[in-house]
C-alpha positions in Angstrom: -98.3 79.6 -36.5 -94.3 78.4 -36.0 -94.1 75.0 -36.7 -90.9 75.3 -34.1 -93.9 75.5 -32.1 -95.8 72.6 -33.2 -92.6 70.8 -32.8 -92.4 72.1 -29.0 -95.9 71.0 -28.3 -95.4 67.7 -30.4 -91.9 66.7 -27.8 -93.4 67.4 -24.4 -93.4 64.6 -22.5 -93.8 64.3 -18.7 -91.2 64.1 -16.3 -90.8 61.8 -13.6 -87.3 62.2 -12.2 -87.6 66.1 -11.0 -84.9 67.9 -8.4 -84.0 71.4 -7.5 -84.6 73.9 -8.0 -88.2 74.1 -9.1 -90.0 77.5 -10.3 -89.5 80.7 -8.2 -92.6 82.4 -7.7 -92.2 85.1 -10.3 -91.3 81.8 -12.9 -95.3 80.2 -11.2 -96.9 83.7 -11.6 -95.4 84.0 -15.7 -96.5 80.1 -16.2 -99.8 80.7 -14.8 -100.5 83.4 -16.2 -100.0 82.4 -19.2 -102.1 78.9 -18.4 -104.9 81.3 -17.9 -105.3 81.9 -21.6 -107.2 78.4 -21.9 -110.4 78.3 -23.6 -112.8 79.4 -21.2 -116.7 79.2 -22.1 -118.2 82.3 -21.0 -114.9 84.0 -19.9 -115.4 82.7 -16.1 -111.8 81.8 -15.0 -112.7 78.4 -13.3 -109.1 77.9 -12.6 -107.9 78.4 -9.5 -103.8 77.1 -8.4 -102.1 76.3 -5.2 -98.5 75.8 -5.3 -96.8 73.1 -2.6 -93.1 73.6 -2.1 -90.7 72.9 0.9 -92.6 71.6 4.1 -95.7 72.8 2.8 -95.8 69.5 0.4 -96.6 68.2 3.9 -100.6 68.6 3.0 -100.3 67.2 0.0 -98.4 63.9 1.6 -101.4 64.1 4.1 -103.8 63.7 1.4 -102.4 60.1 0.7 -101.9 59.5 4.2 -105.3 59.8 5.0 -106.4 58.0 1.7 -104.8 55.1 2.3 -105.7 54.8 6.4 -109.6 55.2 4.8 -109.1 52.5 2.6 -107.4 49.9 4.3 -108.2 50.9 8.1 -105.9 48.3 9.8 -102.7 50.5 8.6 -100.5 51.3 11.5 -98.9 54.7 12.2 -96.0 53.9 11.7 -96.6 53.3 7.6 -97.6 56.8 7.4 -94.3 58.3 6.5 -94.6 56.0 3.3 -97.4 57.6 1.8 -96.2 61.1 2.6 -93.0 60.7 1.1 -95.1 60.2 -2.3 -95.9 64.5 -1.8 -91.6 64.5 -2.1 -90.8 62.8 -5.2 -90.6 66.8 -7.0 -89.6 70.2 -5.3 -93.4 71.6 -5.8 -96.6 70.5 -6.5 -99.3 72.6 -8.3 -102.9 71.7 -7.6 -104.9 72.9 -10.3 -108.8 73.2 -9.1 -111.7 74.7 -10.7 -114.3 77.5 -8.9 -117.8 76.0 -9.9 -120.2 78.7 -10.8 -123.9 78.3 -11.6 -124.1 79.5 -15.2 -127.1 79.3 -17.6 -125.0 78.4 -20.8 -121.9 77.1 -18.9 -122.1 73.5 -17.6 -120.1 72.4 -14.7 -118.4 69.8 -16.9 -117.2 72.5 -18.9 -115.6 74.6 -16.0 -113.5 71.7 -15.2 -112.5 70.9 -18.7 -111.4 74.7 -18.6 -109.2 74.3 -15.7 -107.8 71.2 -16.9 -107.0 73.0 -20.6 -105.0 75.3 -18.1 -103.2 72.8 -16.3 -102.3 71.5 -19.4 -101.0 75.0 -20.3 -98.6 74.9 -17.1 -97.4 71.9 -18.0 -95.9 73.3 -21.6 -95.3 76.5 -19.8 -92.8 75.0 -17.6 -91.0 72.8 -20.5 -91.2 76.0 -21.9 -88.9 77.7 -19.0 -86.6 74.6 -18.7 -88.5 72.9 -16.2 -90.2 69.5 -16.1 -93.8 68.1 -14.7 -95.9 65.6 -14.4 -99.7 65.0 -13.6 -100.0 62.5 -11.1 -103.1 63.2 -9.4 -104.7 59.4 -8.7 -108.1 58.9 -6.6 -106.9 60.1 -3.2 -107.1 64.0 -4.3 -111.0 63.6 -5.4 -112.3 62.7 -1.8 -113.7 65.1 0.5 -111.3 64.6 3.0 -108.4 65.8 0.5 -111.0 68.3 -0.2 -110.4 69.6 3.5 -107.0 69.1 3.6 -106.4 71.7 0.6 -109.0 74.1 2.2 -111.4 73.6 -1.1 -115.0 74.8 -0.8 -118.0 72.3 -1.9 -118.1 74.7 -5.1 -114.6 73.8 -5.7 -113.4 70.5 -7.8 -109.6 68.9 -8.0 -108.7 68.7 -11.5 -105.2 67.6 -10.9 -101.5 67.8 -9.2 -98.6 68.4 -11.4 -95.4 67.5 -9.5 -92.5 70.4 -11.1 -89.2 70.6 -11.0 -85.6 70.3 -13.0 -85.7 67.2 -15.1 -82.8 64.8 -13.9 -82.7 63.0 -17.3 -83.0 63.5 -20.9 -85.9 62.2 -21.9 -86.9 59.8 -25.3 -88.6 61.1 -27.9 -91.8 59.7 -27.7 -93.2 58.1 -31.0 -96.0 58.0 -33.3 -98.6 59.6 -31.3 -101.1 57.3 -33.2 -103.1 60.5 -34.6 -103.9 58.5 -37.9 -106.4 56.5 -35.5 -107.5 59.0 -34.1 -108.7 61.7 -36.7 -111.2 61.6 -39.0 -112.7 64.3 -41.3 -116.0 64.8 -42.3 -116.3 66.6 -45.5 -119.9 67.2 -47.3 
């Protein structure tokens, strides 16, 4: 193992300020593809990956929209540009869901945590092709009605949205990552 890879993996940070251009579809299919190399219980492919760009970010905006009128009802109309905006802030959107199978040995917890190893394996993938992301998912894309806004079926589960595009600004090296506190070995 390259520890120039370690060191990639160790400086990923998520990126907030994204612009144009974001990935072309071949540059998704690469990334995702090679996302879909996650650990996998049971080799079932839970993943499954929509990918938002131009007007079609529209549905995702939605999402919030319709969020945000179910949770405070009195909102007028006119607010709703607002919270679609919020589907804008990057030039796509991946939505990372997982395909929930009934499996003998293979939990439903486990299929999600499988699609969100491979959302986390598009997130280095695109550092890795000079792009930038982010997960910001938050509770609006875990309702039903964002359910049938992306066209999910009740066998599918949101695991996240990663907003992509071309970082804007360098980013800071983030820190200690506070692994001492966090690892322990057992040793008999």
């Amino acid at each position: 193992m390259s520890k120039e890879f370690l060191r990639f993996m160790r400086d990923r940070v998520s990126r907030n300020q994204l612009a144009e251009p974001a990935p072309s579809k071949d540059e998704w299919f690469d990334i995702l593809d090679a996302a879909s190399r996650a650990a996998d219980h049971g080799a079932l492919k839970p993943w499954r990956f929509k990918v938002f760009t131009g007007s079609g970010r529209e549905q995702v905006g939605q999402v919030y929209w319709q969020h945000a009128k179910k949770e405070v009802p009195e909102l007028s109309d006119d607010k709703a540009d607002t919270f679609i905006k919020k589907a804008f802030r990057a030039p796509a959107i991946l939505l990372v869901y997982a395909e929930i199978v009934k499996h003998p040995k293979v939990p439903e917890f486990e299929q999600v945590m499988a699609a969100s190893a491979a959302a986390q394996q598009a997130l280095l993938g695109l550092d890795a092709l000079g792009y930038g992301g982010i997960w910001r998912t938050g509770p609006a894309v875990f309702t039903d009605t964002a359910k049938d806004l992306f066209d999910l079926s009740d066998n599918q589960q949101v695991v996240g949205l990663i907003y992509a595009g071309t970082p804007t600004q360098t980013p800071e090296r983030v820190g200690d990552t506070g692994i001492n506190e966090r690892l322990s070995f057992v040793e008999l």
